[in-house]
N, C-alpha and C positions, 0 to 999 in steps of 0.2 A: 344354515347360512350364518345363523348366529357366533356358532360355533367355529367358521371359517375367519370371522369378522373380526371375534376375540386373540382368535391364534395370531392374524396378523398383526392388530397393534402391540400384540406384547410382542412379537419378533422384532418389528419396527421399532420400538422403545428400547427394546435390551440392544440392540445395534449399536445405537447410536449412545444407551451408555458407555457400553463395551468400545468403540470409537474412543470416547471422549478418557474412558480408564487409561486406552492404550498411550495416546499422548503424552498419556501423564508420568506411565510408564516408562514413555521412550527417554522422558526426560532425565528419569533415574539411572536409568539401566543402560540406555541407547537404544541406536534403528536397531543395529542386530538381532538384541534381545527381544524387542516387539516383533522384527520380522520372523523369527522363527517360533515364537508363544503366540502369535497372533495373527498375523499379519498371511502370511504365506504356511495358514494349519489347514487343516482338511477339514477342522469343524468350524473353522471362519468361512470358509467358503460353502460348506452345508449352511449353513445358516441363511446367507444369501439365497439359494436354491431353495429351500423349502419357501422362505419367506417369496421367489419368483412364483412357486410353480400356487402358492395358494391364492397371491394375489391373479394368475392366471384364472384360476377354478372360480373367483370371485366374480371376476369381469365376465365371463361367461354365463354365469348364474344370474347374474343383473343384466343381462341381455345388452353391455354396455356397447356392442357393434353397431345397435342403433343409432349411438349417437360417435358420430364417424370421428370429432375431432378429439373425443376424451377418449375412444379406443384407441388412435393414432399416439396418443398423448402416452398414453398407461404400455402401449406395445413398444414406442421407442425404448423405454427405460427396460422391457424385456431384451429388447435387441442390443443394447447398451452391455446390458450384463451378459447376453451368452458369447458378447464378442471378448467380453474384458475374461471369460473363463477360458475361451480358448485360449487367447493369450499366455492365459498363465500355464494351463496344460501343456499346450504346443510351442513356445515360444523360445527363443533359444536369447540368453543375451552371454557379451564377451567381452573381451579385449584382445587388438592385435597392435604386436610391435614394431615398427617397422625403420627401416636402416637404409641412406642412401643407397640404392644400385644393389639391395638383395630382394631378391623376390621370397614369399612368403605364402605358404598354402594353408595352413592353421590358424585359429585362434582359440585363445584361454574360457573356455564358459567359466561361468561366475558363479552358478548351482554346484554344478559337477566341483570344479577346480580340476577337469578335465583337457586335454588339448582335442578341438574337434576341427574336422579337416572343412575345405572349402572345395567348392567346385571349377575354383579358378586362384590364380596366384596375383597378388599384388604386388610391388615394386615401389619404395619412394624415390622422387627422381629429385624432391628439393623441400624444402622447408623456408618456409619464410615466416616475420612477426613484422606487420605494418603499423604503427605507430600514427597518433595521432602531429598534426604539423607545429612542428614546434617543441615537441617535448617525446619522452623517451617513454609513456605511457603508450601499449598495446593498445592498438584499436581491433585488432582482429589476428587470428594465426591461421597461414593456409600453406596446406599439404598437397603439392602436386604429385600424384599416384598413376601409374597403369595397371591396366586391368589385362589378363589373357589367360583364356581358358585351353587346357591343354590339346585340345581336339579342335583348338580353331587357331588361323594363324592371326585374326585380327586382336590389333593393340588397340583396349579404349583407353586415352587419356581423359583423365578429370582433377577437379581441385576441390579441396577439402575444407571448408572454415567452417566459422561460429556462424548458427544458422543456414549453413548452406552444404547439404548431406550429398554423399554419393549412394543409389539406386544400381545394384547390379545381381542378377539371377537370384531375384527375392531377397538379397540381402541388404544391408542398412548400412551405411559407415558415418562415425561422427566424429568432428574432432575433439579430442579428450586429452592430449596432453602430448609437450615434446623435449626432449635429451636435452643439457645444458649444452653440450657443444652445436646444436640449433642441426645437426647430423642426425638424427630421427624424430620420428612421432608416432604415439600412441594414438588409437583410433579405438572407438565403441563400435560394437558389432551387434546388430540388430536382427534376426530372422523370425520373423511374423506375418508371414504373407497376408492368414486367412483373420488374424483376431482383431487386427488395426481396421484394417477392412472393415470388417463388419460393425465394429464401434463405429467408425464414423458415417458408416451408413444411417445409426442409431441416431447420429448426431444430427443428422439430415432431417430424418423423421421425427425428431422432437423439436425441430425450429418448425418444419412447416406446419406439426400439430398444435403447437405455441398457436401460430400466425391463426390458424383458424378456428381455434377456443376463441380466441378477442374478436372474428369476425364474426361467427356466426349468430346469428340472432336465437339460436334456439338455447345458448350457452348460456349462464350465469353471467356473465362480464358485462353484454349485451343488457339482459336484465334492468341490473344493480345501475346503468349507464340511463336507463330511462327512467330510475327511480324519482316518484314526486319529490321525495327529501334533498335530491341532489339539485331539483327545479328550482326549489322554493328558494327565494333570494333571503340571505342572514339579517338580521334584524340588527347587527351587532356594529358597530363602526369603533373601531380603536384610536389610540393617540400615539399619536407618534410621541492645579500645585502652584502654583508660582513659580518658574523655575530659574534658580539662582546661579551665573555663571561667575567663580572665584575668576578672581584675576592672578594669569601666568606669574608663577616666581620665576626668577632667574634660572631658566637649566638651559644647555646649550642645542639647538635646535635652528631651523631655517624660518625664514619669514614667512609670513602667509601668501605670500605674491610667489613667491619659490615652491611655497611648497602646492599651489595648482599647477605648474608647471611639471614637479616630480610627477602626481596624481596620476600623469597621462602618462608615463614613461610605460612600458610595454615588457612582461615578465615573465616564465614560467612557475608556476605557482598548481600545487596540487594537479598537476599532470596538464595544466590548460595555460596558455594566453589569455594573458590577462593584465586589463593597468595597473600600476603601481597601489592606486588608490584599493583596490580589492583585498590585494597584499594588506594594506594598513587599517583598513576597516575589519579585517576578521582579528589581526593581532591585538586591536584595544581593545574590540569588545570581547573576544574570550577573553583576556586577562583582567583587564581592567572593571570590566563589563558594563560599559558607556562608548556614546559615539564622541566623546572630547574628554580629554585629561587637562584639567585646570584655564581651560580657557584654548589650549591648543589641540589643534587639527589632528585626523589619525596620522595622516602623512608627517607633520613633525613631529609627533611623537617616535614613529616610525627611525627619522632621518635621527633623532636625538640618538637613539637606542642605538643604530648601528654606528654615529661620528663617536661620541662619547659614550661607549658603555660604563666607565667607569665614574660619571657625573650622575649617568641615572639607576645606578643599580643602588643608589642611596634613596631613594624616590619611591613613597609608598602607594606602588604603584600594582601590588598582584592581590587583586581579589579572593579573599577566602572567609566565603559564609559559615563553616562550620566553626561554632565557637569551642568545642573541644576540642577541636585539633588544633586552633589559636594556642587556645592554654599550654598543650604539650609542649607547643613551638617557644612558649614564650612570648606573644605575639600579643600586645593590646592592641584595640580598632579593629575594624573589619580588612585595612587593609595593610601588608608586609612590602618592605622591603627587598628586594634580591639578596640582597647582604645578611638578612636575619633569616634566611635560610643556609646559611654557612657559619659554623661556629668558629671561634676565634682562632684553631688551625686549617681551617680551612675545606671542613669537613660538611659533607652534604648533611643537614638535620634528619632528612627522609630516609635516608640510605637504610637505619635500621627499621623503618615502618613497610618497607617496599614489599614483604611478603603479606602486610595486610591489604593490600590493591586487590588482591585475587576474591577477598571478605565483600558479600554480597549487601553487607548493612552500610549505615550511614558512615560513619569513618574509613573503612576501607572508600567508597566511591569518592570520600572530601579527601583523601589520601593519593591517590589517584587522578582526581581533576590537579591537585597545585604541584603534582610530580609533572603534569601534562605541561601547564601553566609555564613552570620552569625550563622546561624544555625546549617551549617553544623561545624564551627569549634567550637561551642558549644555541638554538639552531641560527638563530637572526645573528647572532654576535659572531657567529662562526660561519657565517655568509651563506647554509647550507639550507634556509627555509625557502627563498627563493633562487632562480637564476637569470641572469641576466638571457632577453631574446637575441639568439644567434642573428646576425649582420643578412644572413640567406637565406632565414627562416621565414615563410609567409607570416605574415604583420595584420592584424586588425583594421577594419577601416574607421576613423573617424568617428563618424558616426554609431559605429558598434561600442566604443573604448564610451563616447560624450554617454550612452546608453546607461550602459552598466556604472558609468559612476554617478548616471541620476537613479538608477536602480538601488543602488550601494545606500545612499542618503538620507531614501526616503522609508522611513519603518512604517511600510504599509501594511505588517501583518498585525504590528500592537495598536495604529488606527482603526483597524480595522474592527477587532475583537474588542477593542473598549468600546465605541460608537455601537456597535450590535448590541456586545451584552445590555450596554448603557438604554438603551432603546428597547433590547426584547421585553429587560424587568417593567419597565415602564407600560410598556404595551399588554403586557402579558397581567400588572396588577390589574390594568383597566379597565381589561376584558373579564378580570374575575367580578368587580364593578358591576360591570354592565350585564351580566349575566341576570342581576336581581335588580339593576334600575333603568328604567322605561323613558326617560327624561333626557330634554340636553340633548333631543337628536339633530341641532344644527351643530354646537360645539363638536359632538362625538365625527359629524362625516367632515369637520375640519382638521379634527385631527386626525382623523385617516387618511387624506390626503397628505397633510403633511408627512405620516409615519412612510405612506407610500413614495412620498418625494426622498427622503431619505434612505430608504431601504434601496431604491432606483441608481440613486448616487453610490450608495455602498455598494453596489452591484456591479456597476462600470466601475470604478477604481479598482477593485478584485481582478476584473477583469482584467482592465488596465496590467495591471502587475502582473499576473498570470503570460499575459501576452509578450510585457516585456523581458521576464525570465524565459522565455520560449525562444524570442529572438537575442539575447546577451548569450542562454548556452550554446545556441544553435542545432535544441533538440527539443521534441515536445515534454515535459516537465511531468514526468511520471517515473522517474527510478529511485525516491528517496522517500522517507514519511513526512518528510514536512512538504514534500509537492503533490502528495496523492492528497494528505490534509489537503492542501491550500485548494487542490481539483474539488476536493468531496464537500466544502467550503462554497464555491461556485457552485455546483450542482443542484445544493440543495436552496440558494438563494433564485438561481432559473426557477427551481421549481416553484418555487413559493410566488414569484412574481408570474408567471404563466396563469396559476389557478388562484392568484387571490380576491380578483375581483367577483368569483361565484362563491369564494370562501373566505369573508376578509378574516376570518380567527384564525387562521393558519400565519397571518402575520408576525405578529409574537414569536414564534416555534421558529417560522424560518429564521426571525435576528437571534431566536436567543441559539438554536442549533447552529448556525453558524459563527456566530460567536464563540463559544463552547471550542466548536471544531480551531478555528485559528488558535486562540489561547492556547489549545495542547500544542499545537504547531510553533508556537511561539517561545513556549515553554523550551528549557536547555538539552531535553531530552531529545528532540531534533535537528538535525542540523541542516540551517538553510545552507550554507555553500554550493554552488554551483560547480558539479566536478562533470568529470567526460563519463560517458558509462560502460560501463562492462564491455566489452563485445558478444556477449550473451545476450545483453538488451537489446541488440541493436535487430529488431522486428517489427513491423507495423502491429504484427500480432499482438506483442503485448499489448499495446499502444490501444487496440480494441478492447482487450482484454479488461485492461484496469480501469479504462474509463468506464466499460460498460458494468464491473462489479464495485466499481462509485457511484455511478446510476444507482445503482438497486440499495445500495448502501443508505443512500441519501433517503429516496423513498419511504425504505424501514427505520431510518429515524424519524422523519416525519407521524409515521404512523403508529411508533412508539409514543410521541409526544400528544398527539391525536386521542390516544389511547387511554393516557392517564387524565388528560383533559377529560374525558367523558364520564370516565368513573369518578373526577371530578366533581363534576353535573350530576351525579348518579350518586351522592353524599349523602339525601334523604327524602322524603315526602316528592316526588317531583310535578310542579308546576308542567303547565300544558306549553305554556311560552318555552320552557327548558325540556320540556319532551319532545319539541321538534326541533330544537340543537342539536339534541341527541341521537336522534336519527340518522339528521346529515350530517355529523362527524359518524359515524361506526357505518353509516353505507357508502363515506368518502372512502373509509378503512376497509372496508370489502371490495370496491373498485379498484384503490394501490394494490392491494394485494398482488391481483393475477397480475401486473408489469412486475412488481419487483420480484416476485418469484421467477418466471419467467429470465426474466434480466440475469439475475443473478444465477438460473441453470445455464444461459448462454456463456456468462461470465467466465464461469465457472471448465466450461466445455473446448468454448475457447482457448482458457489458458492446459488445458490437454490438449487441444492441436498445436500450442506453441509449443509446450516440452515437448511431445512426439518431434519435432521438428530440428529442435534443437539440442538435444541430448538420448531421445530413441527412448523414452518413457513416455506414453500419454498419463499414468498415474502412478505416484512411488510412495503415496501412504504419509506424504511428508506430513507433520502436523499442520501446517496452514491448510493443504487438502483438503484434510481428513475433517478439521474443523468445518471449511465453508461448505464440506459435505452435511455435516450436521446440520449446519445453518439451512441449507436449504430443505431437507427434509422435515425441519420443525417448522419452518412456515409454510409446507407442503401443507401441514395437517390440518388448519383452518382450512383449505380453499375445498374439502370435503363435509360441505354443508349436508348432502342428502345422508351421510353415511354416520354423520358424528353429531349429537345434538348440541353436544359443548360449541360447536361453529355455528348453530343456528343463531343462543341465546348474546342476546349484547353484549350484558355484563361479563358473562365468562370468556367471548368471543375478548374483548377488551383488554381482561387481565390477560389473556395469553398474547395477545400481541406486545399488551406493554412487556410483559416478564420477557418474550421469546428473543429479543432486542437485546440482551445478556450474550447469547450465543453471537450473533454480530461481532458486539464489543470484545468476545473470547476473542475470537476471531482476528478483528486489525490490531489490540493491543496486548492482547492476553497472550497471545501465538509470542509474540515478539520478545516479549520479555518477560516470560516466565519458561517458554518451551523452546523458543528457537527452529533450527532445520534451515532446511534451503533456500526459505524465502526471506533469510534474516537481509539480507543486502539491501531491501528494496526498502528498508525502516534504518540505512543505518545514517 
């Protein structure tokens, strides 16, 4: 058995190096190259099979059918993989082209580069692009098609869009693309009968075995849940610029009584309806990068730029931080000009730098933002960054417009992230304090209270925010990185106010991890803008999807920071006062465990019923995948306490939770901007 035990963690380890190699690979080389070195080889898929059939022989061996919910648990993920082989053995994928009023019996495989026939003929009978109201952005494309197979005389009509497949004699149709003259559309072609099937059968079986690992009492989760250590109440109680406004010089510009009036006027602006005031608050702060320019409003800054461009393109008004691209420009102060970006004929300065944009170092990307920078106050002057709302176009109500420009106003994400971080340190020195001094326990439960009075506050105002970006887009607030942040942000502050009062050292962790979290959100690498989304997004699925792999997300920070906290306590000699700290932080750390693992396989499984759904792939190896693949099989490994003694022992137990918190972070930032793939949109 020993022998069995061995063979599998190193299959298990080399995978998921092998995983993490190909990624790296794809990034070099591309999908191609990893799909047919890696991906789709005969010995990547052995690999899997031995590693199935000994984890089979093992579970058998340990007579693990006695205990029903961890055999349910261990056989989903058999079932999962024999469904994901046939797939790939039996499955057929394609494309079909199709053209008003011709019928069609073939499509293109994509293996092959073969034509293989159908058992019926398709027909498009129209093509349509619906658009969101008000502006010329696509909300959805849909393909009205029939169907008729040669031995029957009935015609089935159906229609075809994002997220919404046609089902006919085992086959799959997706929409995937249509003709400029809007006179055809390309369709994906899916034939899987038996491999989908069976994966989500797998899928079934690893929620209900989930559900009943946490319920039953004879299970570890159960256990760890009646631990003294989790009884015993903490001993610990925590604690909870001048800014200078120049007065306007003379540039020509509207009043401040005019220009709240502008503010509400009503615009197309990045594919959405929207008040004027939105318009003007993203153009000063990318440029400028402040909410006022010398005393005046974004809106008159706005109205100056487009009455008199030629009064403010004197006006050192374009922000650029990078001090050696100043130099090159000629450029002293942080801020230029319009005009010192044109030399004395008239000549763009950047024009010769423009092939360093593509330069993944500091100058190409400072090169780059003030080309962006320029651009944009050249689209303004050329009336082409906004448009005016058509006379016919449905209109905003009130209400919605008063919203979004109390939205616009209030910088609740830099409130937010200063007040936490400002609070975590504080909280977080305190607790290191109080760890070694006994004393001051009415001061310490008053400033717990307090720290909890604030955290409370910072918790609704998140909210707050959260809810009214929800109602300003008029969708729930998960298609960009700075709103999955500002979600995984919330998350982890619910969490830490639910369980603080049985744990108040978790305090600290939740301001300062949430803090943390906003500040990258906040930082320029995101971008708050509220835009329409894809018509790809548009699924409750995802919507489940990515809250539920922010769930878990949040969780495994928590128990990251958990983690190093104890090995903290774990410094040297340790006192009996701090050996029962220790306890109930690393048996907190063993009870998060099974939710966020958990969590994050549903996460995870989920967003393979959305793709199956919406593009006829439940898995395509992309590297976000492949990653959160990773991530979950590395915190798989802790929750095998009887099999691994590394999961028994605290300290080791500890460091690997702290370390294993790396594959996470590969994962939401890592994926994003060093490897890329399909999931780049939902960070951009």
């Amino acid at each position: 058995m020993k022998i069995i035990k061995y063979a599998i963690a190193i299959l298990f380890v080399a995978l998921i190096v092998l995983m993490a190699f190909a990624t790296y690979m794809e990034q070099r080389h591309g999908t191609a190259f990893v799909a047919q070195h890696i991906y789709h080889t005969l010995w990547f898929c052995a690999l899997w099979g031995i590693l199935t059939t000994l984890a089979i022989i093992y579970i058998i061996n340990r007579k693990l059918n006695s205990r029903l919910p961890i055999f349910m648990l261990h056989g989903a993920f058999v079932v999962i993989l024999i469904g994901s082989a046939i797939t790939y053995f039996t499955g057929k994928e394609g494309k079909i082209h199709l053209r008003e009023g011709v019928a069609e019996n073939t499509f293109l495989e994509q293996a092959s580069g073969q034509m293989l026939p159908l058992p019926f003929s398709l027909t498009l009978k129209s093509f349509q692009i619906t658009c969101y109201p008000g502006t010329d952005t696509p909300s959805d494309f849909v393909s009205t098609v029939t169907c008729q197979s040669p031995n029957d005389s009935k015609v089935v009509n159906a229609e075809i869009s994002m997220n919404n497949i046609l089902r006919h004699h085992g086959y799959r149709f997706y929409q995937d693309g249509f003709d400029p003259d809007h006179k055809g559309t390309t369709l994906s072609v899916n034939h899987d009968p038996w491999g989908t099937a069976i994966t989500y059968i797998g899928y079934l079986l690893l929620a209900l075995s989930m559900t009943l690992t946490l319920i039953s009492r004879k299970e570890s989760f159960r256990r760890l849940l009646s631990s003294p250590a989790l009884r015993r109440g903490s001993v610990l109680f925590v604690l909870a610029a001048p800014m200078l406004t120049a007065h306007a010089e003379e540039v020509p510009t509207i009043n401040a009584e005019k220009a709240k009036i502008v503010a509400r006027y009503q615009v197309v602006y990045n594919s959405r309806v929207v008040p004027l005031n939105t318009v003007a608050t993203d153009f000063l702060q990318k440029i400028y990068g402040r909410h006022s320019y010398k005393g005046l409003s974004a809106e008159q800054v706005l109205y100056g730029w487009i009455a008199r461009p030629d009064a403010w393109k004197s006006q050192r008004f374009i922000q650029i931080k990078h001090e050696a691209l100043r130099q090159r420009l000629g450029i002293t102060g942080e801020y230029a000009a319009m005009e010192e970006l044109f030399d004395a004929n008239g000549k763009y300065k950047l024009m010769p730098m423009v092939h360093e944009e593509q330069k993944k170092d500091a100058m190409g990307k400072a090169i780059k933002e003030l080309d962006e920078k320029a651009g944009l106050i050249l689209m303004l002057t050329s009336n082409t960054l906004f448009t005016p709302l058509a006379p016919t176009s449905p209109r905003l109500s009130d209400t919605r417009v008063e919203a979004e420009i109390i939205y616009n106003k209030i910088p609740a994400t830099k409130i937010l992230f200063i007040v936490n971080l400002v609070m975590g340190f504080l909280t977080f020195v305190l607790l290191m304090a109080n760890t070694s001094i006994g004393r001051w326990r009415r001061a310490r439960h008053m400033a717990h209270v307090a720290s909890v009075a604030v955290f409370g506050a910072s918790f609704a105002f998140a909210l707050l925010t959260y809810a009214l970006r929800w109602y300003v887009g008029g969708r729930v607030p998960l298609s960009n990185g700075y709103e999955t942040m500002l979600l995984m942000a919330l998350l982890l502050m619910a969490i830490t106010l639910a369980i603080h009062r049985r744990f108040p050292y978790l305090l600290p962790f939740g301001f300062l991890l949430s803090g943390f979290t906003l500040l990258v959100s906040h930082l320029g690498s995101m971008n708050p803008q509220i835009t329409p989304l894809m018509p790809v997004l548009h699924s409750p699925l995802l919507s489940i999807h990515v809250s539920v792999i922010m769930t878990a997300y949040a969780l495994l920070a928590l128990m990251a920071m958990q983690g190093a906290f104890a090995l903290w306590l774990m410094r040297d000699k340790t006192p009996r006062r701090r050996r029962a700290l220790i306890d109930q932080v690393t048996t907190l750390n063993r009870v998060m465990l099974f939710p966020s693992v958990f969590l994050l396989a549903v996460g995870i499984f989920l967003g393979a019923v959305w793709a199956n759904v919406s593009w006829g792939k439940y898995w395509s190896w992309d590297p976000k995948e492949t990653w959160a693949l990773i991530t979950l099989m590395t915190y798989a490994v802790p929750l095998h306490r009887q099999s691994l003694p590394l999961a028994r022992r605290d300290k080791q137990f500890n460091i690997y939770i702290t370390c294993a918190f790396l594959c996470v972070l590969m994962t939401f930032f890592g994926v994003n901007y060093f490897l890329g793939g399909m999931h780049a949109y939902a960070y951009a």
